[in-house]
Residue frames as a rotation matrix with the C-alpha (Angstrom) as fourth column:
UNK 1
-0.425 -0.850 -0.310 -2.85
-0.887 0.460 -0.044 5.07
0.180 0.256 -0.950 5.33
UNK 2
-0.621 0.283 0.731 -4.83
-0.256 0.808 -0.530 2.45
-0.741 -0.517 -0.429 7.34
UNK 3
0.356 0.839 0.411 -7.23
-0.167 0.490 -0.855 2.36
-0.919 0.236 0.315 4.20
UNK 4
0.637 -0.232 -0.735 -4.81
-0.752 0.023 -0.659 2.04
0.169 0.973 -0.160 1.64
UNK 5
-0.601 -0.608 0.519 -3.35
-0.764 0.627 -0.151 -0.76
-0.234 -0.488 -0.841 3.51
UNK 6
-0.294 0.613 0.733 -6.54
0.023 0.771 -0.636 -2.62
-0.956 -0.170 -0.241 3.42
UNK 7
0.644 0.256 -0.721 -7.78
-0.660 -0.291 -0.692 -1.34
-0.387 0.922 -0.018 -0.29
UNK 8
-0.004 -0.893 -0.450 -4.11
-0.979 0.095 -0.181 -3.03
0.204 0.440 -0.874 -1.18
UNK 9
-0.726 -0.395 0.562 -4.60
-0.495 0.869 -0.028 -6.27
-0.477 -0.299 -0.827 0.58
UNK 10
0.066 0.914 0.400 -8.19
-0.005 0.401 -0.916 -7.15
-0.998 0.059 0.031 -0.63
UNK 11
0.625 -0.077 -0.776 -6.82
-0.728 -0.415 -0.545 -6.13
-0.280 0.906 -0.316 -4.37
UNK 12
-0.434 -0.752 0.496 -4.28
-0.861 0.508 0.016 -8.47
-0.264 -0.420 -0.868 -3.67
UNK 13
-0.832 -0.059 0.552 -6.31
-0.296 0.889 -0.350 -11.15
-0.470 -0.454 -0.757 -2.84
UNK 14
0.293 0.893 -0.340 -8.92
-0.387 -0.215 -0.897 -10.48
-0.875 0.394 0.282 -4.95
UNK 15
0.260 -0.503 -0.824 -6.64
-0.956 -0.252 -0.147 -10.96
-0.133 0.827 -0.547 -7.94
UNK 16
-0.631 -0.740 -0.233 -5.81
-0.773 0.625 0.110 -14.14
0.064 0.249 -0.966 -6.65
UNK 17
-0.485 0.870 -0.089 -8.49
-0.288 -0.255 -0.923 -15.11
-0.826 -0.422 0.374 -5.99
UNK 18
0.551 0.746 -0.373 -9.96
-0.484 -0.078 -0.872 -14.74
-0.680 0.661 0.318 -9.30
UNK 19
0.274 -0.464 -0.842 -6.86
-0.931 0.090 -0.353 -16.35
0.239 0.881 -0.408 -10.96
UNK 20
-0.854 -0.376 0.360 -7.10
-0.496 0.798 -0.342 -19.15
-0.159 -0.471 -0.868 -9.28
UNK 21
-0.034 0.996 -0.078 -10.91
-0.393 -0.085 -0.916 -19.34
-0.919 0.000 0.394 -10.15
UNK 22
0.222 -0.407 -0.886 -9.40
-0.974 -0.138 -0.181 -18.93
-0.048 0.903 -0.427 -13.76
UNK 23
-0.483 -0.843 -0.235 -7.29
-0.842 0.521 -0.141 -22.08
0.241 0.130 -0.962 -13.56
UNK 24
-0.875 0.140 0.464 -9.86
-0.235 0.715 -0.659 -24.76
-0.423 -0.685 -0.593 -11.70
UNK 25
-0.474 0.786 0.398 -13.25
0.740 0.600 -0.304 -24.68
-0.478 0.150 -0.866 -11.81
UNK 26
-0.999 0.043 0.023 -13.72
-0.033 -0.948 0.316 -21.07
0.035 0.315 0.949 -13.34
UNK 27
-0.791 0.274 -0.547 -17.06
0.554 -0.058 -0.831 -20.46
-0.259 -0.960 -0.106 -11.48
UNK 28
-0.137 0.406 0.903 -19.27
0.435 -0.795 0.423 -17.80
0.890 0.451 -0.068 -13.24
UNK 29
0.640 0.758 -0.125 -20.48
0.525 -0.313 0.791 -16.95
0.561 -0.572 -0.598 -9.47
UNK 30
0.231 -0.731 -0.642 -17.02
0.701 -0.332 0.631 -16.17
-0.675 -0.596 0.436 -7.87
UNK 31
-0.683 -0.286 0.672 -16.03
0.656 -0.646 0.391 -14.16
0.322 0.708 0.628 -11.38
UNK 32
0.120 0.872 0.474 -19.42
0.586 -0.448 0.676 -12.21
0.801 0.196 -0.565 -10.29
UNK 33
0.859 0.094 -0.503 -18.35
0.501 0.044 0.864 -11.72
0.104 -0.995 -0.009 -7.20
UNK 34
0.185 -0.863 -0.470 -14.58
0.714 -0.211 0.668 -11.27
-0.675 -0.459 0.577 -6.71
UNK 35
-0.099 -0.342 0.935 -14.52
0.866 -0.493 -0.088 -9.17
0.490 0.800 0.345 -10.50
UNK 36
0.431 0.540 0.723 -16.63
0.276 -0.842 0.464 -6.17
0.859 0.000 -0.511 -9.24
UNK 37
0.827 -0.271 -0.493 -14.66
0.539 0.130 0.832 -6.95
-0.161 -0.954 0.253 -5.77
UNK 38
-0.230 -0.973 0.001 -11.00
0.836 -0.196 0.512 -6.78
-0.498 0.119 0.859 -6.91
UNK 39
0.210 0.201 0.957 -12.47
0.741 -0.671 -0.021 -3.38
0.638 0.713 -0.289 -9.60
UNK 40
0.766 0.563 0.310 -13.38
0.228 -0.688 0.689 -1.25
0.601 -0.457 -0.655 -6.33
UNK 41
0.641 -0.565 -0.520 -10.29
0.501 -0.204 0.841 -2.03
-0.581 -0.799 0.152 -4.05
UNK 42
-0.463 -0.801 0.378 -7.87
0.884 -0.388 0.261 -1.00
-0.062 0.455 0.888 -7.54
UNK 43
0.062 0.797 0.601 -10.24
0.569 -0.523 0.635 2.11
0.820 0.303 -0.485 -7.41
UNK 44
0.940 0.341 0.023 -9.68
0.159 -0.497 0.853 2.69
0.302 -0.798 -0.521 -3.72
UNK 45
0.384 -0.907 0.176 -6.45
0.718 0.413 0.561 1.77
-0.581 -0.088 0.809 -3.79
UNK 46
-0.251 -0.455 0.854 -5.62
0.904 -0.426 0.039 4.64
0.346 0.782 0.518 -6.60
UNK 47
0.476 0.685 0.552 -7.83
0.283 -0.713 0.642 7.19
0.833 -0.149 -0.533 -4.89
UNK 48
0.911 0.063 -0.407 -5.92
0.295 0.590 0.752 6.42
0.287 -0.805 0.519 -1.68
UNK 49
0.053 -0.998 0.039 -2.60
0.985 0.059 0.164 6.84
-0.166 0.029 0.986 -2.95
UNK 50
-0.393 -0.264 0.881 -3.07
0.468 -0.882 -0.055 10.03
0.792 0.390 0.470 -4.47
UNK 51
0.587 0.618 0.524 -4.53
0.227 -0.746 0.626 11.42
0.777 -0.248 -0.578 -1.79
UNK 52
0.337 -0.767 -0.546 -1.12
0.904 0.103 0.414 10.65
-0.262 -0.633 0.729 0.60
UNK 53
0.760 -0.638 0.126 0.87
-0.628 -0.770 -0.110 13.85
0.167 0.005 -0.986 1.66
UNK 54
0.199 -0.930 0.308 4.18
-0.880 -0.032 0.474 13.63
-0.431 -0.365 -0.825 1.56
UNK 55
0.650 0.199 0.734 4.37
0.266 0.845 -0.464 10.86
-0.712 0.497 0.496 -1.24
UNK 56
-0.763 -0.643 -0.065 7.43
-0.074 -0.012 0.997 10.79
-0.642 0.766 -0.038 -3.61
UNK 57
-0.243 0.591 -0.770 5.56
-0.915 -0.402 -0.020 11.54
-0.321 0.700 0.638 -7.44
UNK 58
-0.450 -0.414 -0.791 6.76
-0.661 0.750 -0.017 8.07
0.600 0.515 -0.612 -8.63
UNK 59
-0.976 0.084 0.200 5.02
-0.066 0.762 -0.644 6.16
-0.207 -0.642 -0.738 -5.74
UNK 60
-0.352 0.910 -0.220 1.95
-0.495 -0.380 -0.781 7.82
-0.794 -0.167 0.584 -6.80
UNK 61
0.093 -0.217 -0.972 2.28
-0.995 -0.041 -0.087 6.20
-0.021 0.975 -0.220 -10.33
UNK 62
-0.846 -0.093 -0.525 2.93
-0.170 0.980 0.101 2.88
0.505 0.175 -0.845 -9.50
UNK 63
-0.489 0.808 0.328 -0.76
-0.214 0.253 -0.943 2.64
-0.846 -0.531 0.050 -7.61
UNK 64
0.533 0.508 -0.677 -1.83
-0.837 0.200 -0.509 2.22
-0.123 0.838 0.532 -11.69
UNK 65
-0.837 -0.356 -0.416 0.13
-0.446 0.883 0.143 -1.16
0.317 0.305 -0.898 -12.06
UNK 66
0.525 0.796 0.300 -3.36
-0.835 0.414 0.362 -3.62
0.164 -0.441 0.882 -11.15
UNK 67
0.665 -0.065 -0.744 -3.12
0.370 0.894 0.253 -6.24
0.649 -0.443 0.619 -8.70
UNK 68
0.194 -0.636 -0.747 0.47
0.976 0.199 0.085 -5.28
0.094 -0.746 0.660 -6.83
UNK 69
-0.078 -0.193 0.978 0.29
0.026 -0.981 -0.192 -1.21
0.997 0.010 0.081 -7.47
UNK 70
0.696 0.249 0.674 -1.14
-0.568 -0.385 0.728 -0.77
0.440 -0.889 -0.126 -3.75
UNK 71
0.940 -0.332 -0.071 1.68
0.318 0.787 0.529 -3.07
-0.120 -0.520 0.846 -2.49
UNK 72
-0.102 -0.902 0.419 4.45
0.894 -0.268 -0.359 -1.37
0.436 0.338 0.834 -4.42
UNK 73
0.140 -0.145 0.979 3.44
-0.075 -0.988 -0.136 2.14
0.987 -0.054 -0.149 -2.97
UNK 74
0.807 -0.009 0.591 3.32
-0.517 -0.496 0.698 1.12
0.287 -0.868 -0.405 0.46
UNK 75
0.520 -0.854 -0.025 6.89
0.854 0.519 0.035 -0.47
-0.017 -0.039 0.999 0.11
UNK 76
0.078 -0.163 0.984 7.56
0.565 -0.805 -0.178 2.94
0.821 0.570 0.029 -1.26
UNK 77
0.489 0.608 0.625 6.05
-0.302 -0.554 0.776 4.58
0.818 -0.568 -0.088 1.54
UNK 78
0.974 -0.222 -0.041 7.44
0.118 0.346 0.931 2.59
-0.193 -0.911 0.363 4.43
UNK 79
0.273 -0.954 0.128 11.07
0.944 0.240 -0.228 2.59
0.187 0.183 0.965 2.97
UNK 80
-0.271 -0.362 0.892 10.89
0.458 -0.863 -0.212 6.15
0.847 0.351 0.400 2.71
UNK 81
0.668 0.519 0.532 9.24
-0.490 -0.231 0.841 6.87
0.560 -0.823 0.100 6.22
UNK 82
0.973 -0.140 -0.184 11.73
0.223 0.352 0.909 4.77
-0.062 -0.926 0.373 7.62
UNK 83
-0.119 -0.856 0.504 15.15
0.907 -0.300 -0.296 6.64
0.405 0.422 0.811 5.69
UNK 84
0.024 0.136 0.990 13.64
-0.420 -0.898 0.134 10.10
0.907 -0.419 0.035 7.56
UNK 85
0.825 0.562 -0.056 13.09
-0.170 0.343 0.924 7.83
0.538 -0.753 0.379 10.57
UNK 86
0.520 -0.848 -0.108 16.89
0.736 0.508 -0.448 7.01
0.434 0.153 0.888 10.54
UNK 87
0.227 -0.488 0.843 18.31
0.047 -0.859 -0.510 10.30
0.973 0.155 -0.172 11.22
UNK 88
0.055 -0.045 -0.997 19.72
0.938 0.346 0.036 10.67
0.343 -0.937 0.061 14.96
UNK 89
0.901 0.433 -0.007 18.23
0.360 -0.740 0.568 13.04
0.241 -0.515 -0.823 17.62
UNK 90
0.551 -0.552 0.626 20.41
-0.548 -0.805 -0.227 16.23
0.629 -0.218 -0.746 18.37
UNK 91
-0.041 -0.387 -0.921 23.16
0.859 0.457 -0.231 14.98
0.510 -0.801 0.314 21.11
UNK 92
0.850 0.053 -0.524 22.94
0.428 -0.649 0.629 16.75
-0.307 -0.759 -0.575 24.59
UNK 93
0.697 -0.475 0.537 25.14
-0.456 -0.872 -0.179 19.85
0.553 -0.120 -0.824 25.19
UNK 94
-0.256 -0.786 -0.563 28.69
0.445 0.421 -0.790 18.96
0.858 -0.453 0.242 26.50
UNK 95
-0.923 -0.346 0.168 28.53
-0.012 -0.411 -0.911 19.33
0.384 -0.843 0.376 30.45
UNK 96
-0.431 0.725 0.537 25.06
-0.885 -0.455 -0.095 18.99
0.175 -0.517 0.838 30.53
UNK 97
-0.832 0.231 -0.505 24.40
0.207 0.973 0.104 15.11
0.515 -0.018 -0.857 31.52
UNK 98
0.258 0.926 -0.277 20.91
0.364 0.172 0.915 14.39
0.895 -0.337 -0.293 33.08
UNK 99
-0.975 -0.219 0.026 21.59
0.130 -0.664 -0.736 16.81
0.178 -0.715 0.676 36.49
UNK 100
-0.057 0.925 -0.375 18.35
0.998 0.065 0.010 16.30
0.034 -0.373 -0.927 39.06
């Protein structure tokens, strides 16, 4: 999880990054740079996802959207980790309160 977290942010920012390159001074050296950059994290970022257990099918799918795929799955991911997380623990047996 910890590397599809990071795979996702650097894809992210990579993206912007380069569209922001796009718009200004459009560089040739940053396009050299951040292209081959932002290629590998959507690369790790897909590899990543599919390799989660316990992953709804449909989260796995949206890691192909480039640029916000690794962002949408771990929205995915955390919403759903925290709807199982929801669930309240058994209550104690009647009569049995906390008794040294």
């Amino acid at each position: 999880m910890r590397t599809l977290r990071a795979a996702a942010a650097v894809e992210a920012a990579s993206l912007a990054l380069l569209l922001l390159n796009l718009v200004t001074v459009h560089a040739p050296a940053a396009s050299a740079l951040l292209g081959p950059l932002h290629g590998t994290a959507y690369l790790v970022t897909v590899a990543a996802t599919w390799m989660l257990q316990d992953v709804a099918p449909g989260a796995r799918w949206l890691a192909l959207v480039p640029g916000v795929g690794g962002l949408l799955v771990l929205r995915r991911v955390r919403t759903s980790a925290s709807g199982r997380r929801r669930t309240a623990p058994p209550a104690p047996a009647p009569g049995r309160a906390d008794r040294p």
